[in-house]
Rosetta silent file (secondary structure, phi, psi, omega in degrees, C-alpha in Angstrom):
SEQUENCE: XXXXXXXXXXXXXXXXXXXXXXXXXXXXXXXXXXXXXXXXXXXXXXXXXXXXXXXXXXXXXXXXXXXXXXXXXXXXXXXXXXXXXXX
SCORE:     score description
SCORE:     0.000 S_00000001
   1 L     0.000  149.752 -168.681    0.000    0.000    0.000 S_00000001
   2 L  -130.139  139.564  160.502    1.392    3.420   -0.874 S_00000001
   3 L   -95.639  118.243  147.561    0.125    7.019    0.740 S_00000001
   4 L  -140.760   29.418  178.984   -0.008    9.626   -1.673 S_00000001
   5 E  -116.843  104.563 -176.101   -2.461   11.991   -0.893 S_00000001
   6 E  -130.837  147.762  149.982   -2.260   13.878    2.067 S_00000001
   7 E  -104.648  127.435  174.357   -4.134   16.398    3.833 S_00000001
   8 E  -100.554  117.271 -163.158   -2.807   19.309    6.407 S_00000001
   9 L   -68.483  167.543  156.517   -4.768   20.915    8.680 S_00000001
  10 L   -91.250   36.108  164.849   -4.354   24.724    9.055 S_00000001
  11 L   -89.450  -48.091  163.038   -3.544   24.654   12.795 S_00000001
  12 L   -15.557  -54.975 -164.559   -0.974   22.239   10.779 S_00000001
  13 L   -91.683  174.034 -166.306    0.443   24.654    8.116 S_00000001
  14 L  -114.327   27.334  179.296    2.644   27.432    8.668 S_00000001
  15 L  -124.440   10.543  157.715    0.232   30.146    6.296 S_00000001
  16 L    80.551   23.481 -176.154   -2.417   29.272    8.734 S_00000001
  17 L  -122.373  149.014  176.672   -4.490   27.721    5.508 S_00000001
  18 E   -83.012  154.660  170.889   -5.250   24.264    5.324 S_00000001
  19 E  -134.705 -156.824  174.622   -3.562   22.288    2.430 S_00000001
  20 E  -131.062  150.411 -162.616   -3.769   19.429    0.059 S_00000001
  21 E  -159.400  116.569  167.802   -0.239   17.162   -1.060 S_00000001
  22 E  -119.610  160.250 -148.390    0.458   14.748   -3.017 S_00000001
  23 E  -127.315  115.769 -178.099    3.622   12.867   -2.615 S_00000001
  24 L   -54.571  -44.700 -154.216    5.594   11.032   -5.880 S_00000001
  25 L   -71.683   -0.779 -161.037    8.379    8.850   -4.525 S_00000001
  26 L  -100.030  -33.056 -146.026    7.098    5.641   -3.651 S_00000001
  27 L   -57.858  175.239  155.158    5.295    5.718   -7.189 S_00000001
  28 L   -99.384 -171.132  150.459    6.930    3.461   -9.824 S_00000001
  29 H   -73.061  -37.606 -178.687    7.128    4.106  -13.820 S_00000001
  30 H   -88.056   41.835 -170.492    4.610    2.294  -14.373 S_00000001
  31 H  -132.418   30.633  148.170    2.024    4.027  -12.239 S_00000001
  32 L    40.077   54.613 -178.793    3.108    6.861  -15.077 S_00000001
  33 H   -72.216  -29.641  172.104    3.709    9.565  -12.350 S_00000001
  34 H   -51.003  -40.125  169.041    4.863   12.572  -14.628 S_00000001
  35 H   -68.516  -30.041 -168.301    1.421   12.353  -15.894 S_00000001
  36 H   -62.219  -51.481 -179.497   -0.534   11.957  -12.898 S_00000001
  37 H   -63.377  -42.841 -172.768    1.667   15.120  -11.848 S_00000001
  38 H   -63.095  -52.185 -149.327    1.121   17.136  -15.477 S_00000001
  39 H  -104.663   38.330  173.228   -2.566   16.871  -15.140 S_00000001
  40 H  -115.241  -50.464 -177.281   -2.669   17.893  -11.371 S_00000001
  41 H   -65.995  -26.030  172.268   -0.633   20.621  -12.175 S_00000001
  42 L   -62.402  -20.100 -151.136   -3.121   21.446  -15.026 S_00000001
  43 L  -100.025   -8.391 -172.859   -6.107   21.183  -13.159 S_00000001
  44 L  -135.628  142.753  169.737   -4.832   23.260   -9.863 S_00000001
  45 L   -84.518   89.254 -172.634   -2.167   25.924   -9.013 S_00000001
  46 L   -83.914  160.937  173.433   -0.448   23.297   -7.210 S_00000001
  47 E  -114.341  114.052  176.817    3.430   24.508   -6.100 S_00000001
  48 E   -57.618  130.819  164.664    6.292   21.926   -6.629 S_00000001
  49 E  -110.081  116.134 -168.965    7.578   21.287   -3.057 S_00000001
  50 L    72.716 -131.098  167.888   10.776   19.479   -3.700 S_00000001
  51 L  -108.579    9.300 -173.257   11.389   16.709   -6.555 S_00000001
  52 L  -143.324   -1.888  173.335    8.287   14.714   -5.373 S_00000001
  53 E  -108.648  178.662 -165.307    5.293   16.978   -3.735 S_00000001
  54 E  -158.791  106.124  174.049    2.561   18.919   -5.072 S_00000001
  55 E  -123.206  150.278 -146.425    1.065   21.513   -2.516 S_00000001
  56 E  -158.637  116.821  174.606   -1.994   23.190   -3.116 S_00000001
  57 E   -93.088  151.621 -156.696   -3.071   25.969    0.008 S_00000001
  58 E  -106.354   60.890  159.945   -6.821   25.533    0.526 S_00000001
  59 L   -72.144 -151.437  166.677   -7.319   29.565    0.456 S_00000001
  60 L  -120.215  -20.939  146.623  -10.383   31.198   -1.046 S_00000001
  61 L   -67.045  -16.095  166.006   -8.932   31.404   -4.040 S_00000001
  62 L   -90.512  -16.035 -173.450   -7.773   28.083   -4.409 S_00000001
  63 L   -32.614  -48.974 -172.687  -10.720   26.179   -2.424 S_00000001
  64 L   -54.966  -34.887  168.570  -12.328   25.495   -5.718 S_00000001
  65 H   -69.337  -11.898 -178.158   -9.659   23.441   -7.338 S_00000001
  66 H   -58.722  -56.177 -165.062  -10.277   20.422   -4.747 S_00000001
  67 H   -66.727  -33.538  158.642  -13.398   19.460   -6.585 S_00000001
  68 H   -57.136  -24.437 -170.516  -11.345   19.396   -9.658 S_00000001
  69 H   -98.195  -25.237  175.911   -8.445   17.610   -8.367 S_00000001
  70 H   -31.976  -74.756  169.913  -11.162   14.594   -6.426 S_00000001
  71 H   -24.446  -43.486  174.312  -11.348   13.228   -9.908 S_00000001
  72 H  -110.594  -13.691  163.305   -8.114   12.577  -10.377 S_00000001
  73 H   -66.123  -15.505  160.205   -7.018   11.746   -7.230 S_00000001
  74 H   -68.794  -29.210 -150.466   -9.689    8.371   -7.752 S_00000001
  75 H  -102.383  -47.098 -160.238   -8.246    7.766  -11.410 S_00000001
  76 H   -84.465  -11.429  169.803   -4.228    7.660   -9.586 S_00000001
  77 H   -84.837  -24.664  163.795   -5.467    5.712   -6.763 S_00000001
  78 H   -88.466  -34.280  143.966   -6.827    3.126   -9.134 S_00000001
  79 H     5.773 -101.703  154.991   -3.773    3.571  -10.988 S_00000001
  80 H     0.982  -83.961 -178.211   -1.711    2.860   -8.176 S_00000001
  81 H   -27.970  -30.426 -165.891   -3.700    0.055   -7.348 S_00000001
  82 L   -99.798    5.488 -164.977   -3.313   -1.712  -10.104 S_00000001
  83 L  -115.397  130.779 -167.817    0.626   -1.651  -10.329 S_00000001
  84 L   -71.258    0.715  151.591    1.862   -4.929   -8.631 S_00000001
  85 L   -32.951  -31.205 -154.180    4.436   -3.158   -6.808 S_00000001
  86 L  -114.032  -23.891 -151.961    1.475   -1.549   -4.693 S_00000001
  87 L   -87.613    0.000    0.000   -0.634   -4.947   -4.366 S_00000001
């Protein structure tokens, strides 16, 4: 089983906003993370945090992008799922 989703509360964060993070390294190639990552970055102004997160502050201008990003956070968890590395 792999974590790659995370949420932080904003007692948690240090901009006092809660955020949302997804985390690369454990993926493999074949769970095709540069895409999973292109079309997270498309669908949200996510901020590279390192070589492997994606952070996305849950402001009021960004709030809106969650419900865009659900969707694909379902399609890389079946993804995931499905790579026998993760089984």
């Amino acid at each position: 089983m792999t974590s790659f989703a995370y949420g932080v509360s904003a007692e948690s964060a240090n901009d006092g906003n809660a955020h949302l993070q997804f985390f690369f390294r454990e993926f493999s190639s074949a769970d095709n993370p540069q895409t999973i990552r292109d079309q997270l970055l498309e669908a949200a102004p996510f901020k590279a945090s390192g070589q492997y997160t994606l952070d996305l502050a849950l402001d009021s201008e960004n709030i809106g992008y969650a419900n865009r990003v659900l969707p694909l956070l379902w399609d890389a968890a079946a993804t995931v799922s499905q790579t026998p590395s993760h089984q």
